[in-house]
C-alpha positions in Angstrom: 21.7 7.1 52.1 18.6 4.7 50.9 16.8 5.6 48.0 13.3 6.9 48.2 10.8 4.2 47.1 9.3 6.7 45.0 12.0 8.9 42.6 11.9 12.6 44.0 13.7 15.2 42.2 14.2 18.6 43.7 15.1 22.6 42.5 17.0 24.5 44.7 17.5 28.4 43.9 15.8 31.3 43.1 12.8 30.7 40.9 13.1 33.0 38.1 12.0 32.4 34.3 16.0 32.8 33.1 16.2 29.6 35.6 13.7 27.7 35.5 11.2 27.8 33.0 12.6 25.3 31.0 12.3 23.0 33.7 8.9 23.9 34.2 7.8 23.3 30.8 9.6 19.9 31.0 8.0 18.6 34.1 4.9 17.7 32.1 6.5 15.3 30.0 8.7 13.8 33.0 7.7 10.6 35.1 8.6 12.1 38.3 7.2 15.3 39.9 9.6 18.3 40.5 9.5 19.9 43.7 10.9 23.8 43.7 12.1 25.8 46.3 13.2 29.0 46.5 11.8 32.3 46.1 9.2 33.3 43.1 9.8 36.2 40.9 6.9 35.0 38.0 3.2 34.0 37.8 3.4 30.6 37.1 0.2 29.2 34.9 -2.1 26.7 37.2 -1.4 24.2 34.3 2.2 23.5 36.0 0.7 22.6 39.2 0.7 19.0 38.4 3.8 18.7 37.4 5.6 20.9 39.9 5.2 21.7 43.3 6.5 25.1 45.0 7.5 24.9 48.3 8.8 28.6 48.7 11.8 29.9 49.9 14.0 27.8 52.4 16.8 28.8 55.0 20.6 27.8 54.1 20.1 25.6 57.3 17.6 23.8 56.2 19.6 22.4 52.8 21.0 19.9 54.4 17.8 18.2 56.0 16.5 19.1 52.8 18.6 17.6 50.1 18.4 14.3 51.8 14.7 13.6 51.0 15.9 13.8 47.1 17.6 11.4 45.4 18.6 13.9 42.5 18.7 17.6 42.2 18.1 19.7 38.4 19.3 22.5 37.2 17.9 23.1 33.6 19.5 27.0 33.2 21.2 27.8 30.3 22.5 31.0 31.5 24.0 30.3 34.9 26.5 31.9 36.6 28.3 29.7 39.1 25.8 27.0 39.8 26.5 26.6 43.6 23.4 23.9 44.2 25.7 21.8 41.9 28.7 21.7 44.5 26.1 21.5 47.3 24.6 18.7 45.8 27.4 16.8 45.0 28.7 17.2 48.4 25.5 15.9 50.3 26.1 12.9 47.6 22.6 13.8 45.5 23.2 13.1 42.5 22.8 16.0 39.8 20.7 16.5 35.9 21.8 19.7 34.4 22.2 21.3 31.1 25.2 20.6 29.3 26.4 24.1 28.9 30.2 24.9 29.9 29.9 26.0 33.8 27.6 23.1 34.6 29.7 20.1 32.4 32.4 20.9 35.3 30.2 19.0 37.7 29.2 16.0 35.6 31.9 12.9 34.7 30.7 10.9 32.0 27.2 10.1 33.3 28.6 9.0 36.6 27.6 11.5 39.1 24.5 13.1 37.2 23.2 13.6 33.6 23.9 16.1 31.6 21.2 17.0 29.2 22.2 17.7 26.2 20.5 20.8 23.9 18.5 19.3 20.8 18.5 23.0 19.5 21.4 25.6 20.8 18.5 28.5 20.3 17.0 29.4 22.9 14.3 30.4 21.9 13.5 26.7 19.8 14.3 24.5 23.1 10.4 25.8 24.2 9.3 23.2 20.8 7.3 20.7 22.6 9.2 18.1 20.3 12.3 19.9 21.8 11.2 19.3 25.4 10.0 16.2 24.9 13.9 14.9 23.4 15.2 16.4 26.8 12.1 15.1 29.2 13.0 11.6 27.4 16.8 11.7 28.6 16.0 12.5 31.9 13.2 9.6 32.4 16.1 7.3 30.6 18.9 8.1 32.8 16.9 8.0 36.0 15.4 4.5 35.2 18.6 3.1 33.9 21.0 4.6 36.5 22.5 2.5 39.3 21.6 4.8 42.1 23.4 3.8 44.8 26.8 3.6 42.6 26.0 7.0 41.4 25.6 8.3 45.1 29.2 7.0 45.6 30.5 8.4 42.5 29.4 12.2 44.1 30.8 11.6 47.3 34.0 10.6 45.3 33.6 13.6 43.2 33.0 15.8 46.0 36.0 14.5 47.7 38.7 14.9 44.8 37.3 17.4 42.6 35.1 19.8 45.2 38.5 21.0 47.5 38.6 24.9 47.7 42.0 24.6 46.6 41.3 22.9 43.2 38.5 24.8 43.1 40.2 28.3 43.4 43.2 27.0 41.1 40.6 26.1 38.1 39.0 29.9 38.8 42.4 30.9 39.1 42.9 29.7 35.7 40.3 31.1 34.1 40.7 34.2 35.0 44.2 35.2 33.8 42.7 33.2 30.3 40.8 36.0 30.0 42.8 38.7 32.1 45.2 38.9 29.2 
């Protein structure tokens, strides 16, 4: 895998505000555009438009193909279940920038395979400050013009290789679960 001359960054999921309106409201202050796809569930303001592109929903098929034009994948949720495009990503070696919440720091090893961004403000509601979005847009542009691509490429396939089995996998859900069975 080469790296694209020009840095292309790319949302996969269902487009809903919970998911990705941060990210949306961070593209503007990013130097890279953000390419979405996935399924729309909100009016997005024309304003975004330069900054983002929506590309609509795509088949499971298609991921593959897909991924590979990217040289990162993001995932700016703070309330995410089990981000799947994480594992995806990290097994088609793209590396990942997600919040640093507690499901998502699972995916991320010390800068090495991705970024996790961290939270200037742990409200909600205060990470929509422009200052705010501007601290996390500034990590981002940091990370991606300092990182050693094709090292970090490598690190995800490693990652993917030791860390994505189904058996580890199902033994740290495993875990988790009788945490909280009791």
């Amino acid at each position: 895998m080469q790296k694209n001359t020009i840095t292309k960054i790319a949302y996969f999921g269902r487009i809903v505000k919970s998911k990705c309106f941060l990210l949306i409201k961070i593209a503007k202050f990013l130097n890279y555009q953000v390419d979405f796809y996935g399924p729309i569930s909100f009016k997005i303001s024309k304003k975004y438009l330069k900054y983002c592109n929506f590309l609509g929903p795509y088949k499971n098929e298609e991921y593959k193909t897909l991924i590979k034009k990217y040289n990162y994948t993001i995932l700016l949720s703070k309330y995410e279940g089990f981000p799947l495009s994480l594992a995806e990503s990290l097994t088609y070696s793209t590396p990942i920038i997600v919040l640093d919440t507690y499901l998502n720091a699972q995916f991320v090893t010390n800068n090495k395979n991705g970024l996790l961004v961290n939270l200037p403000n742990p409200r909600y509601n205060k990470l929509f400050k422009k200052s705010n979005l501007k601290i996390m847009a500034k990590q981002i542009n940091d990370f991606i013009a300092k990182d050693n691509w094709e090292q970090t490429v490598k690190n995800c396939q490693e990652f993917a290789k030791t860390e994505l089995n189904i058996k580890k996998v199902e033994a740290k859900w495993m875990e988790i679960y009788n945490k909280y069975k009791q």
